[in-house]
C-alpha positions in Angstrom: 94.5 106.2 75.0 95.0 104.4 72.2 91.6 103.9 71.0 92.5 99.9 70.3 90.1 97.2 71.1 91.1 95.0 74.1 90.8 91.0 74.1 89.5 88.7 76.8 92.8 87.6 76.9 94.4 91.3 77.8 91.9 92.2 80.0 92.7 88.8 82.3 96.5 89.4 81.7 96.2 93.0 83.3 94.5 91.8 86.1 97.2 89.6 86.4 99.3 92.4 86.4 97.4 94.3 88.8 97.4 91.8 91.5 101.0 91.6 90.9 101.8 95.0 91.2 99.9 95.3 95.0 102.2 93.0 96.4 104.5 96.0 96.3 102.0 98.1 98.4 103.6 98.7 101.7 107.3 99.0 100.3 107.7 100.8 97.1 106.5 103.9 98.7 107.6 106.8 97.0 107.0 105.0 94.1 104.3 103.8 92.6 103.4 100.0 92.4 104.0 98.1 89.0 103.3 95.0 87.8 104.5 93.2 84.8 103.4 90.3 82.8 105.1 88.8 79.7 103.0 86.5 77.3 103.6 84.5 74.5 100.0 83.6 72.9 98.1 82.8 76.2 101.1 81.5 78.0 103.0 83.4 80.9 106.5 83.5 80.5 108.0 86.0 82.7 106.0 88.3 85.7 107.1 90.6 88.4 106.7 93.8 90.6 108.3 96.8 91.7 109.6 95.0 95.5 111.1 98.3 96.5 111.9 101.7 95.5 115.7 101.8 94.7 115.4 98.1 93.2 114.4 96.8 89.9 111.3 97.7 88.5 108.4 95.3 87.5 109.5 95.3 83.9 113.0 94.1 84.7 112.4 91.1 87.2 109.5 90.5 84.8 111.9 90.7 82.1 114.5 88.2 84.1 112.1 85.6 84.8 111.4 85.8 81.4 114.9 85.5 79.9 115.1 84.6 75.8 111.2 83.8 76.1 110.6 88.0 76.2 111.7 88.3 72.4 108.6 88.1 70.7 106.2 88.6 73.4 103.2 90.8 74.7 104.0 93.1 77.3 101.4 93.6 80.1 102.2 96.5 82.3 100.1 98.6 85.0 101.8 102.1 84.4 104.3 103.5 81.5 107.5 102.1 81.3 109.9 104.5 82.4 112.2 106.7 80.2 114.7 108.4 82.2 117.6 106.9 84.5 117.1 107.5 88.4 118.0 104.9 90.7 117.2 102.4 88.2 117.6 102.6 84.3 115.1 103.2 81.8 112.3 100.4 81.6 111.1 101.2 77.8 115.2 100.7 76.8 115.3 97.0 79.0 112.3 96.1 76.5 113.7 97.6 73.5 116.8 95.3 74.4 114.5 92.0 75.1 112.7 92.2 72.1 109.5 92.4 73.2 106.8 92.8 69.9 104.1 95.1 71.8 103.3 97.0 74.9 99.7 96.8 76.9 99.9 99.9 79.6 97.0 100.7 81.8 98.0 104.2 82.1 100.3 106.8 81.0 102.4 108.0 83.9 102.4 111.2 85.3 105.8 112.0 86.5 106.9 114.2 84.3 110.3 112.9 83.5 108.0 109.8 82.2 104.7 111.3 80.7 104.6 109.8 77.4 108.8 109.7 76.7 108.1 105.8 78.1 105.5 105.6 75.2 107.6 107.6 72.3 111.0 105.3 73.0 108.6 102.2 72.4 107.2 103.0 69.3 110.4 104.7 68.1 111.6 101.2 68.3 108.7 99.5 66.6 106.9 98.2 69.5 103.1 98.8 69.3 102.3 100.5 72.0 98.5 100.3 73.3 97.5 102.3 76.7 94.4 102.9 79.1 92.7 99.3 79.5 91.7 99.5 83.1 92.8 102.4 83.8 90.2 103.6 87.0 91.8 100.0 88.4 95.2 101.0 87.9 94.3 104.8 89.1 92.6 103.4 92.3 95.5 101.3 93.1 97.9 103.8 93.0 96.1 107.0 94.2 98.6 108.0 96.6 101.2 108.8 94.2 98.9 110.1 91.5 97.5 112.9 93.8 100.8 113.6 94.9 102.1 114.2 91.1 98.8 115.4 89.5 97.6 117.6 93.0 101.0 118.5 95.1 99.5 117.1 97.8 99.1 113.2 99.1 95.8 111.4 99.2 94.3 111.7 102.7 92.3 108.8 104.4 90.5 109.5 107.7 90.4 106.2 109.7 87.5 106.4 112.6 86.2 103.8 114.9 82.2 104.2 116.0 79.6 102.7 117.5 76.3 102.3 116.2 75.5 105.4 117.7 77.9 106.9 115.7 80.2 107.9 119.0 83.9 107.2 119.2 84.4 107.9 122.8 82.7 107.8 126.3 82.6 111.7 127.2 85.5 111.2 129.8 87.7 110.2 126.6 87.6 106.4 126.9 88.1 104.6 124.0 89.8 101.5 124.4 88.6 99.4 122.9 85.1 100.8 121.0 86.2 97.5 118.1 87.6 94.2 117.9 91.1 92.7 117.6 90.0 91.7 114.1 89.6 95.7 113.2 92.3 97.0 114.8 94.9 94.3 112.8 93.3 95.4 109.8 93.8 98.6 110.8 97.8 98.0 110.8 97.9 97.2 107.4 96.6 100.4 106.3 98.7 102.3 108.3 101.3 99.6 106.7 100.4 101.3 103.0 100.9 104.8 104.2 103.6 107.2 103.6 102.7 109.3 107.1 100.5 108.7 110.1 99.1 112.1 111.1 97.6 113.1 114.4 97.1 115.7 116.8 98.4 117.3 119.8 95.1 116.4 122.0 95.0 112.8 120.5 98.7 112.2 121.8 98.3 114.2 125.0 94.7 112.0 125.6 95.6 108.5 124.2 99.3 108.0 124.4 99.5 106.4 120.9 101.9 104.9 119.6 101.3 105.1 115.7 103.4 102.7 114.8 103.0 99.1 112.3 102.6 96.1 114.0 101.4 93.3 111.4 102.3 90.3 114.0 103.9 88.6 111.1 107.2 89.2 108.8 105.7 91.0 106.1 108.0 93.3 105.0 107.4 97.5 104.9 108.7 100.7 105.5 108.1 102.2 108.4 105.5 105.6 107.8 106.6 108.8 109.2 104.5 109.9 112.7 103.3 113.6 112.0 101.9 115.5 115.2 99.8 118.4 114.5 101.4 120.7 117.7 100.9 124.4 117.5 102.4 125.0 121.1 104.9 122.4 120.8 103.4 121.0 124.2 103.4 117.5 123.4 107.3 116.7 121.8 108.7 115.8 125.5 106.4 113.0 126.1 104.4 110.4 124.8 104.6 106.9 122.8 104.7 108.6 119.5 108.4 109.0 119.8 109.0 105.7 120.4 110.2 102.9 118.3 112.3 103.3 114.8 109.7 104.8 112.9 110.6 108.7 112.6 108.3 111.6 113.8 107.8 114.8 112.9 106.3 117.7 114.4 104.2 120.7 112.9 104.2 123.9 114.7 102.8 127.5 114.5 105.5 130.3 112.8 105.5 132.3 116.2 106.8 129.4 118.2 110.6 129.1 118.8 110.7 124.9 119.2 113.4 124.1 122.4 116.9 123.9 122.3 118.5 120.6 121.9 115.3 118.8 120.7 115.8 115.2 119.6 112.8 115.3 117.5 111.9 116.6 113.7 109.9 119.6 113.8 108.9 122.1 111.3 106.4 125.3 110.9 103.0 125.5 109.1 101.1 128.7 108.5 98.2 129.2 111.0 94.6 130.4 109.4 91.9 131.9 111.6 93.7 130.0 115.0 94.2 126.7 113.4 96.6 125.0 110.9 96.5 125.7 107.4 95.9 121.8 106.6 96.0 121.9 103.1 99.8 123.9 103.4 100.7 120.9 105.9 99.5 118.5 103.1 101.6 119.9 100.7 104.7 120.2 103.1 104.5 116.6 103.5 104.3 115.7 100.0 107.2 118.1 98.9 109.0 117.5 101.6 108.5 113.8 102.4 107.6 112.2 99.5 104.1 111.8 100.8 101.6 109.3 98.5 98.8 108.5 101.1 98.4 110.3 104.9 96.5 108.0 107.1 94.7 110.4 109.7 94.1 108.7 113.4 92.9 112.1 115.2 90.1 113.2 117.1 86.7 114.6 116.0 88.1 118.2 115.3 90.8 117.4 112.9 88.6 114.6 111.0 85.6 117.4 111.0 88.2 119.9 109.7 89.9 118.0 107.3 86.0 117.2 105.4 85.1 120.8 106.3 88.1 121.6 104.1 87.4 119.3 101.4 90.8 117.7 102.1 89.2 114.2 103.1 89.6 111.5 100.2 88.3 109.0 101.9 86.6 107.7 105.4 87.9 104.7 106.6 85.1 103.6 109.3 85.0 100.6 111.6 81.5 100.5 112.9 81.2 98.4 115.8 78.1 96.6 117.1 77.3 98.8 120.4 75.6 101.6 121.9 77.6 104.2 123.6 75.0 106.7 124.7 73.7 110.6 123.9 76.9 112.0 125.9 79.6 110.3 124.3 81.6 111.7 122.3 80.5 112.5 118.2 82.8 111.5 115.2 83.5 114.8 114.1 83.6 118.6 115.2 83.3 121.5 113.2 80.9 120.7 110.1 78.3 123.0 110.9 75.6 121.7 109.1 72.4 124.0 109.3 70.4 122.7 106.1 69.8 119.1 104.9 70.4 120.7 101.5 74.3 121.2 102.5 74.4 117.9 103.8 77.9 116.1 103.1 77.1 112.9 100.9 79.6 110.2 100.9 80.2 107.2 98.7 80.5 104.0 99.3 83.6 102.7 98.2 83.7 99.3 99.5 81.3 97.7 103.0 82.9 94.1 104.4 83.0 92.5 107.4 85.7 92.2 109.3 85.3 89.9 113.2 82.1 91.4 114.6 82.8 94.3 113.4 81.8 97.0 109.9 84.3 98.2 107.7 83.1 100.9 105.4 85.5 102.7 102.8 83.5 105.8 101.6 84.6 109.2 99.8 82.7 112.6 99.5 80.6 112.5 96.5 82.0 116.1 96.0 85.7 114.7 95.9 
Protein backbone atom coordinates (compact mmCIF):
# COMPACT_ATOMS: atom_id res chain seq x y z
CA UNK A 1 0.00 0.00 0.00
CA UNK A 2 0.84 3.29 -0.28
CA UNK A 3 0.13 4.55 2.97
CA UNK A 4 -1.71 7.89 1.26
CA UNK A 5 -4.89 9.21 2.62
CA UNK A 6 -8.01 8.68 0.47
CA UNK A 7 -10.74 11.43 -0.28
CA UNK A 8 -14.46 11.14 -0.32
CA UNK A 9 -14.18 11.75 -3.67
CA UNK A 10 -11.79 8.49 -4.44
CA UNK A 11 -13.50 6.32 -2.33
CA UNK A 12 -17.02 7.01 -4.49
CA UNK A 13 -14.89 6.97 -7.76
CA UNK A 14 -13.76 3.32 -6.89
CA UNK A 15 -16.94 2.19 -6.21
CA UNK A 16 -17.65 3.45 -9.38
CA UNK A 17 -15.06 1.40 -10.68
CA UNK A 18 -16.08 -1.58 -8.91
CA UNK A 19 -19.55 -1.72 -10.12
CA UNK A 20 -18.10 -1.31 -13.41
CA UNK A 21 -15.73 -3.93 -13.35
CA UNK A 22 -18.65 -6.76 -12.28
CA UNK A 23 -20.39 -6.21 -15.41
CA UNK A 24 -17.54 -8.29 -16.76
CA UNK A 25 -18.32 -11.22 -14.36
CA UNK A 26 -19.59 -14.03 -16.43
CA UNK A 27 -17.27 -13.37 -19.50
CA UNK A 28 -13.71 -12.33 -18.71
CA UNK A 29 -13.23 -15.58 -17.11
CA UNK A 30 -9.82 -16.43 -16.97
CA UNK A 31 -9.23 -13.15 -16.26
CA UNK A 32 -9.96 -11.06 -13.69
CA UNK A 33 -12.63 -8.34 -13.84
CA UNK A 34 -11.45 -4.58 -14.13
CA UNK A 35 -12.95 -1.45 -14.06
CA UNK A 36 -11.77 1.85 -15.01
CA UNK A 37 -12.73 5.39 -14.21
CA UNK A 38 -11.03 8.57 -15.55
CA UNK A 39 -11.73 11.97 -13.65
CA UNK A 40 -11.01 15.31 -14.15
CA UNK A 41 -11.74 17.19 -10.62
CA UNK A 42 -15.09 15.44 -9.77
CA UNK A 43 -16.12 14.99 -13.38
CA UNK A 44 -16.09 11.55 -15.29
CA UNK A 45 -14.62 11.70 -18.48
CA UNK A 46 -13.94 8.31 -19.66
CA UNK A 47 -15.14 4.62 -17.86
CA UNK A 48 -14.95 1.08 -18.90
CA UNK A 49 -14.46 -2.77 -18.11
CA UNK A 50 -12.60 -5.67 -19.10
CA UNK A 51 -15.91 -7.21 -21.62
CA UNK A 52 -13.85 -10.27 -22.42
CA UNK A 53 -10.69 -11.95 -22.03
CA UNK A 54 -8.81 -11.57 -25.42
CA UNK A 55 -10.36 -7.84 -25.80
CA UNK A 56 -9.38 -4.59 -24.48
CA UNK A 57 -8.88 -4.09 -21.03
CA UNK A 58 -10.77 -1.69 -18.71
CA UNK A 59 -8.07 0.85 -18.89
CA UNK A 60 -8.12 1.06 -22.68
CA UNK A 61 -12.08 1.40 -23.48
CA UNK A 62 -11.76 3.61 -20.38
CA UNK A 63 -9.08 5.39 -22.00
CA UNK A 64 -11.16 5.62 -25.50
CA UNK A 65 -14.21 6.92 -24.10
CA UNK A 66 -12.02 9.26 -22.68
CA UNK A 67 -10.05 10.51 -25.64
CA UNK A 68 -7.84 14.06 -25.18
CA UNK A 69 -9.89 14.47 -21.85
CA UNK A 70 -7.39 11.48 -20.19
CA UNK A 71 -4.33 13.97 -20.27
CA UNK A 72 -4.33 15.36 -17.04
CA UNK A 73 -6.62 13.15 -15.30
CA UNK A 74 -7.04 10.79 -12.19
CA UNK A 75 -6.99 7.23 -12.88
CA UNK A 76 -9.41 5.01 -10.93
CA UNK A 77 -8.64 1.37 -11.36
CA UNK A 78 -9.82 -1.94 -9.53
CA UNK A 79 -6.50 -3.99 -10.03
CA UNK A 80 -2.81 -2.98 -11.35
CA UNK A 81 -2.43 -1.96 -14.67
CA UNK A 82 -0.77 -4.51 -16.50
CA UNK A 83 2.88 -4.52 -17.62
CA UNK A 84 3.54 -7.19 -19.98
CA UNK A 85 2.05 -7.91 -23.66
CA UNK A 86 -0.36 -11.10 -23.85
CA UNK A 87 -3.28 -10.90 -25.93
CA UNK A 88 -3.60 -7.35 -25.26
CA UNK A 89 -0.69 -4.68 -24.74
CA UNK A 90 0.53 -3.26 -21.69
CA UNK A 91 -2.16 -1.06 -19.74
CA UNK A 92 0.51 1.07 -17.53
CA UNK A 93 2.25 2.05 -21.26
CA UNK A 94 -1.61 3.03 -22.83
CA UNK A 95 -1.64 5.47 -19.67
CA UNK A 96 1.83 6.62 -19.94
CA UNK A 97 0.76 7.47 -23.68
CA UNK A 98 -2.67 9.29 -22.56
CA UNK A 99 -1.19 11.43 -20.13
CA UNK A 100 -2.90 10.55 -17.30
CA UNK A 101 -1.33 12.71 -13.91
CA UNK A 102 -1.96 9.85 -11.23
CA UNK A 103 -3.08 6.32 -10.68
CA UNK A 104 -5.72 5.14 -7.79
CA UNK A 105 -5.41 1.01 -7.80
CA UNK A 106 -7.37 -1.04 -5.30
CA UNK A 107 -4.81 -3.73 -5.32
CA UNK A 108 -1.64 -4.85 -6.66
CA UNK A 109 -2.09 -7.80 -8.91
CA UNK A 110 -0.79 -11.02 -8.36
CA UNK A 111 0.05 -12.53 -11.66
CA UNK A 112 3.37 -12.57 -11.58
CA UNK A 113 4.18 -11.19 -15.00
CA UNK A 114 2.21 -7.98 -13.31
CA UNK A 115 3.08 -7.95 -9.53
CA UNK A 116 4.26 -4.52 -9.11
CA UNK A 117 6.08 -3.97 -12.86
CA UNK A 118 2.31 -2.23 -13.52
CA UNK A 119 3.24 -0.02 -10.53
CA UNK A 120 7.14 0.60 -11.33
CA UNK A 121 6.37 1.62 -15.31
CA UNK A 122 3.95 4.31 -13.74
CA UNK A 123 6.02 5.95 -11.48
CA UNK A 124 9.06 5.53 -13.85
CA UNK A 125 6.96 7.87 -15.95
CA UNK A 126 6.03 10.35 -13.27
CA UNK A 127 2.55 9.19 -12.52
CA UNK A 128 1.82 9.05 -8.72
CA UNK A 129 0.86 5.97 -8.14
CA UNK A 130 -1.38 5.24 -4.96
CA UNK A 131 -2.70 1.44 -4.27
CA UNK A 132 -4.97 -0.52 -1.63
CA UNK A 133 -8.20 1.75 -1.13
CA UNK A 134 -10.82 -0.96 -0.93
CA UNK A 135 -8.91 -3.53 -1.32
CA UNK A 136 -11.13 -6.56 0.72
CA UNK A 137 -13.90 -5.12 -2.02
CA UNK A 138 -11.78 -5.52 -4.87
CA UNK A 139 -10.33 -9.06 -3.28
CA UNK A 140 -13.96 -10.32 -2.80
CA UNK A 141 -14.99 -9.50 -6.22
CA UNK A 142 -12.36 -11.23 -7.81
CA UNK A 143 -11.71 -14.24 -5.53
CA UNK A 144 -11.75 -16.76 -8.13
CA UNK A 145 -8.79 -15.66 -9.84
CA UNK A 146 -6.84 -14.59 -6.72
CA UNK A 147 -7.09 -18.15 -5.18
CA UNK A 148 -6.18 -19.51 -8.38
CA UNK A 149 -2.85 -17.27 -8.58
CA UNK A 150 -2.05 -16.91 -4.82
CA UNK A 151 -3.35 -20.89 -3.92
CA UNK A 152 -3.02 -23.09 -7.34
CA UNK A 153 -6.20 -24.05 -6.82
CA UNK A 154 -9.76 -22.20 -7.79
CA UNK A 155 -12.18 -20.86 -5.17
CA UNK A 156 -14.85 -23.53 -4.44
CA UNK A 157 -18.58 -22.68 -3.73
CA UNK A 158 -20.90 -25.53 -2.61
CA UNK A 159 -24.47 -24.63 -3.78
CA UNK A 160 -27.26 -26.77 -1.70
CA UNK A 161 -30.98 -26.56 -1.65
CA UNK A 162 -32.78 -27.47 1.96
CA UNK A 163 -35.72 -27.43 3.66
CA UNK A 164 -36.20 -26.12 7.05
CA UNK A 165 -35.37 -29.33 8.28
CA UNK A 166 -32.24 -29.03 6.86
CA UNK A 167 -33.06 -32.12 4.21
CA UNK A 168 -32.33 -31.93 0.52
CA UNK A 169 -34.10 -35.03 -0.58
CA UNK A 170 -37.08 -37.33 0.18
CA UNK A 171 -35.17 -40.72 1.12
CA UNK A 172 -36.17 -42.31 -2.27
CA UNK A 173 -33.94 -39.44 -3.96
CA UNK A 174 -36.72 -36.97 -4.92
CA UNK A 175 -35.85 -33.64 -5.16
CA UNK A 176 -37.58 -31.81 -7.68
CA UNK A 177 -38.43 -29.25 -6.76
CA UNK A 178 -37.42 -28.75 -2.69
CA UNK A 179 -37.23 -24.39 -3.95
CA UNK A 180 -38.86 -21.92 -6.10
CA UNK A 181 -38.43 -20.77 -9.76
CA UNK A 182 -37.18 -17.60 -8.16
CA UNK A 183 -34.08 -19.73 -6.63
CA UNK A 184 -33.33 -21.83 -9.16
CA UNK A 185 -32.95 -18.61 -11.80
CA UNK A 186 -30.74 -17.22 -9.38
CA UNK A 187 -29.09 -20.12 -9.26
CA UNK A 188 -28.08 -19.84 -13.14
CA UNK A 189 -26.40 -16.88 -12.67
CA UNK A 190 -23.92 -18.33 -10.40
CA UNK A 191 -23.30 -21.12 -12.33
CA UNK A 192 -23.12 -18.12 -15.07
CA UNK A 193 -19.83 -16.70 -12.97
CA UNK A 194 -18.16 -20.06 -12.85
CA UNK A 195 -15.22 -21.31 -14.63
CA UNK A 196 -16.48 -25.25 -14.00
CA UNK A 197 -19.62 -26.92 -12.71
CA UNK A 198 -18.50 -29.97 -10.77
CA UNK A 199 -20.56 -32.96 -9.82
CA UNK A 200 -20.57 -36.51 -9.18
CA UNK A 201 -21.10 -39.80 -10.59
CA UNK A 202 -24.30 -40.65 -8.23
CA UNK A 203 -25.68 -37.08 -8.72
CA UNK A 204 -25.69 -37.69 -12.70
CA UNK A 205 -26.62 -41.31 -12.52
CA UNK A 206 -29.75 -40.13 -9.79
CA UNK A 207 -30.85 -36.72 -11.26
CA UNK A 208 -30.00 -36.63 -14.91
CA UNK A 209 -28.68 -32.95 -14.75
CA UNK A 210 -27.97 -31.04 -17.13
CA UNK A 211 -25.47 -28.38 -15.67
CA UNK A 212 -25.75 -26.13 -18.10
CA UNK A 213 -26.61 -21.86 -18.02
CA UNK A 214 -29.90 -21.01 -18.82
CA UNK A 215 -30.43 -17.12 -17.90
CA UNK A 216 -33.85 -16.90 -20.06
CA UNK A 217 -32.43 -13.66 -21.42
CA UNK A 218 -29.41 -12.49 -23.87
CA UNK A 219 -26.92 -11.87 -21.36
CA UNK A 220 -23.90 -12.71 -22.72
CA UNK A 221 -21.27 -15.64 -20.96
CA UNK A 222 -19.08 -18.32 -21.52
CA UNK A 223 -20.23 -21.41 -21.14
CA UNK A 224 -18.42 -23.26 -17.72
CA UNK A 225 -16.90 -26.56 -18.24
CA UNK A 226 -19.18 -29.70 -16.73
CA UNK A 227 -16.71 -31.76 -14.45
CA UNK A 228 -18.06 -35.40 -13.39
CA UNK A 229 -16.32 -36.82 -10.47
CA UNK A 230 -16.44 -40.75 -12.06
CA UNK A 231 -14.00 -43.20 -10.61
CA UNK A 232 -15.48 -46.21 -12.65
CA UNK A 233 -16.18 -44.25 -15.60
CA UNK A 234 -19.85 -45.72 -15.30
CA UNK A 235 -21.64 -42.63 -16.05
CA UNK A 236 -19.82 -41.07 -19.58
CA UNK A 237 -22.35 -43.17 -21.96
CA UNK A 238 -25.38 -41.56 -20.67
CA UNK A 239 -26.98 -38.72 -19.16
CA UNK A 240 -27.87 -34.79 -19.84
CA UNK A 241 -24.58 -33.67 -18.73
CA UNK A 242 -23.20 -34.24 -22.21
CA UNK A 243 -25.54 -32.47 -23.76
CA UNK A 244 -25.70 -29.00 -25.15
CA UNK A 245 -22.34 -26.87 -26.26
CA UNK A 246 -20.96 -26.45 -23.00
CA UNK A 247 -17.87 -29.00 -22.76
CA UNK A 248 -17.51 -31.86 -20.14
CA UNK A 249 -14.91 -33.44 -18.60
CA UNK A 250 -14.54 -36.43 -16.71
CA UNK A 251 -12.28 -37.44 -13.65
CA UNK A 252 -11.33 -40.96 -13.21
CA UNK A 253 -9.26 -43.24 -10.94
CA UNK A 254 -5.40 -44.15 -12.33
CA UNK A 255 -6.33 -47.91 -12.54
CA UNK A 256 -9.15 -47.36 -15.03
CA UNK A 257 -8.44 -47.71 -18.72
CA UNK A 258 -11.39 -45.06 -20.05
CA UNK A 259 -13.15 -46.84 -23.47
CA UNK A 260 -12.04 -46.75 -26.83
CA UNK A 261 -13.41 -44.15 -29.14
CA UNK A 262 -14.91 -41.98 -26.33
CA UNK A 263 -16.41 -38.73 -27.47
CA UNK A 264 -15.93 -37.20 -24.13
CA UNK A 265 -12.93 -35.35 -22.16
CA UNK A 266 -11.60 -37.45 -19.51
CA UNK A 267 -8.66 -37.37 -17.36
CA UNK A 268 -7.15 -39.33 -14.04
CA UNK A 269 -6.95 -38.06 -10.49
CA UNK A 270 -5.09 -39.76 -7.68
CA UNK A 271 -7.42 -41.89 -5.42
CA UNK A 272 -6.78 -41.44 -1.31
CA UNK A 273 -8.10 -44.03 1.09
CA UNK A 274 -11.07 -45.15 -1.79
CA UNK A 275 -12.07 -41.72 -2.78
CA UNK A 276 -10.63 -38.80 -4.93
CA UNK A 277 -7.92 -36.82 -3.95
CA UNK A 278 -10.16 -33.49 -4.17
CA UNK A 279 -7.72 -31.04 -3.52
CA UNK A 280 -5.31 -32.81 -6.59
CA UNK A 281 -8.65 -32.51 -8.78
CA UNK A 282 -8.82 -28.72 -7.70
CA UNK A 283 -5.53 -28.12 -8.72
CA UNK A 284 -5.92 -30.09 -12.15
CA UNK A 285 -8.67 -27.87 -12.91
CA UNK A 286 -6.93 -24.75 -12.22
CA UNK A 287 -3.63 -25.69 -14.06
CA UNK A 288 -5.27 -27.28 -16.50
CA UNK A 289 -8.39 -25.25 -17.22
CA UNK A 290 -7.87 -22.01 -16.12
CA UNK A 291 -10.16 -22.51 -13.21
CA UNK A 292 -11.14 -19.09 -11.07
CA UNK A 293 -14.40 -20.32 -9.21
CA UNK A 294 -15.82 -24.31 -9.21
CA UNK A 295 -19.51 -24.18 -8.54
CA UNK A 296 -20.24 -27.68 -6.76
CA UNK A 297 -24.04 -29.15 -7.41
CA UNK A 298 -23.35 -32.73 -5.78
CA UNK A 299 -24.85 -34.79 -3.30
CA UNK A 300 -24.36 -34.91 0.53
CA UNK A 301 -21.02 -37.01 0.30
CA UNK A 302 -18.97 -34.76 -1.92
CA UNK A 303 -20.42 -31.38 -0.21
CA UNK A 304 -19.52 -33.29 3.33
CA UNK A 305 -16.08 -34.12 1.88
CA UNK A 306 -15.23 -31.18 0.32
CA UNK A 307 -15.84 -29.10 4.16
CA UNK A 308 -14.33 -32.21 5.77
CA UNK A 309 -11.28 -31.29 3.63
CA UNK A 310 -11.29 -27.74 4.31
CA UNK A 311 -11.61 -27.22 0.56
CA UNK A 312 -15.22 -25.48 0.83
CA UNK A 313 -14.91 -21.56 0.46
CA UNK A 314 -18.09 -20.94 0.67
CA UNK A 315 -21.85 -22.48 1.13
CA UNK A 316 -24.30 -21.29 -1.22
CA UNK A 317 -27.77 -22.34 0.54
CA UNK A 318 -31.31 -21.85 -0.60
CA UNK A 319 -33.42 -22.71 2.34
CA UNK A 320 -36.80 -23.27 1.45
CA UNK A 321 -40.01 -22.85 3.65
CA UNK A 322 -40.99 -26.66 4.20
CA UNK A 323 -40.70 -29.70 6.18
CA UNK A 324 -39.39 -32.80 4.67
CA UNK A 325 -39.37 -35.18 7.48
CA UNK A 326 -36.68 -37.33 9.90
CA UNK A 327 -36.00 -39.88 6.80
CA UNK A 328 -35.16 -37.53 4.24
CA UNK A 329 -32.20 -37.15 3.15
CA UNK A 330 -29.32 -34.86 5.33
CA UNK A 331 -27.22 -32.05 3.47
CA UNK A 332 -24.09 -33.56 3.98
CA UNK A 333 -22.21 -37.01 4.64
CA UNK A 334 -19.03 -37.64 6.13
CA UNK A 335 -18.35 -34.72 8.83
CA UNK A 336 -18.23 -36.93 11.72
CA UNK A 337 -18.86 -34.66 14.33
CA UNK A 338 -18.53 -36.25 17.90
CA UNK A 339 -17.91 -33.04 20.10
CA UNK A 340 -19.78 -29.67 20.04
CA UNK A 341 -16.23 -28.39 20.56
CA UNK A 342 -15.23 -29.50 16.88
CA UNK A 343 -18.19 -28.14 15.57
CA UNK A 344 -17.80 -26.48 11.95
CA UNK A 345 -18.70 -22.63 12.35
CA UNK A 346 -19.62 -20.86 9.33
CA UNK A 347 -20.03 -17.17 8.49
CA UNK A 348 -22.41 -15.35 7.19
CA UNK A 349 -21.44 -13.74 4.23
CA UNK A 350 -24.54 -12.33 2.92
CA UNK A 351 -28.81 -13.64 4.03
CA UNK A 352 -31.56 -12.21 1.29
CA UNK A 353 -34.58 -13.17 0.06
CA UNK A 354 -35.12 -14.40 -3.00
CA UNK A 355 -39.38 -15.54 -4.00
CA UNK A 356 -40.42 -17.55 -0.95
CA UNK A 357 -37.48 -18.73 -0.56
CA UNK A 358 -33.61 -18.10 1.79
CA UNK A 359 -30.53 -17.47 0.27
CA UNK A 360 -27.60 -17.66 2.66
CA UNK A 361 -23.88 -17.05 1.37
CA UNK A 362 -21.72 -18.40 4.40
CA UNK A 363 -17.89 -19.51 4.63
CA UNK A 364 -16.09 -21.54 7.38
CA UNK A 365 -14.82 -19.33 9.95
CA UNK A 366 -11.63 -21.53 9.75
CA UNK A 367 -11.26 -20.61 5.92
Amino acid sequence: MSGQAFSALDHLMMSRALRLAERGAYTTKPNPMVGCVLVHGDRVVGEGWHERAGEPHAEVNALAQAGRKAKGATAYVTLEPCAHTGRTGPCSQALVKAGVARVVAAMRDPFPQVSGRGFEALREAGIEVADGLMEAEARHLNRGFLSRIERGRPWVRVKLATSLDGRTALANGESKWITGEASRLDVQRWRARSSVILTGAGTVLADDPQLTVRLGDDTPFVAPLRAVLDPGLATVARGRVREGDAPTLYFHAPDVKPPRQLEAQVTSAPVKAGRFDLDAVLRQLASGHDANEVHVEAGATLAGALLADGLADEVLLYVAPVLLGAQARPLFDGLDIARMADRLELAQVDVRRIGEDTRLLLRPRTA
